[in-house]
C-alpha positions, 0 to 999 in steps of 0.5 A: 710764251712759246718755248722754242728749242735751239738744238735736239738735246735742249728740245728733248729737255723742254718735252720732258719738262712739259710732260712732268709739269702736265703730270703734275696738272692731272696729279693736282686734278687728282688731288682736288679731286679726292675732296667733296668740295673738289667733286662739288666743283667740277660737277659745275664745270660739268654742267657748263660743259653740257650747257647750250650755248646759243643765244641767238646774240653775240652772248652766244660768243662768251657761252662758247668761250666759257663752254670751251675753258670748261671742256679743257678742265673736264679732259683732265678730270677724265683723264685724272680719275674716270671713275670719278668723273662718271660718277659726277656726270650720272650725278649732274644727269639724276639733278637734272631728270628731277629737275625737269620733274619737278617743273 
């Protein structure tokens, strides 16, 4: 649901509330964050992200949707810790070159 102000002071609430509730998003990411698992996670949020998402088909359509969702979660991630999600991305690139290795 779109909030609309009537008059400025109920505006100026409204951006300050929704600054305090992105706040609280990256303060949440930070959290998640602080956690193997929650580095584990957005690693595969990572790998998504770097994903190619042509088909060649109308699958195409859900891998751009899902590749799009994944974008917005990793934006946070850099702007919540960018040292770590450096360091996540170097990880997802080392799994990758041994991956190709190995083939």
């Amino acid at each position: 649901m779109d909030r609309v102000a009537t008059n400025p002071l109920e505006d100026h609430r409204m951006q300050a509330q929704i600054s305090e509730e992105r706040e609280q998003e990256i303060n949440d990411v930070n959290t998640i964050l602080a956690t193997p698992q929650g580095r584990r996670f957005f690693g595969r949020i990572y790998r998504e992200v770097e994903k190619m998402s042509y088909t060649g088909n109308s699958g195409t359509y859900v891998n751009e949707g899902i590749r799009y969702f994944c974008k917005e979660l990793w934006k946070d991630v850099v702007k919540a810790n960018p040292g770590i999600a450096s360091n996540i991305a170097i990880e997802v690139y080392r799994e990758q070159v041994e991956e190709s290795e190995v083939r």
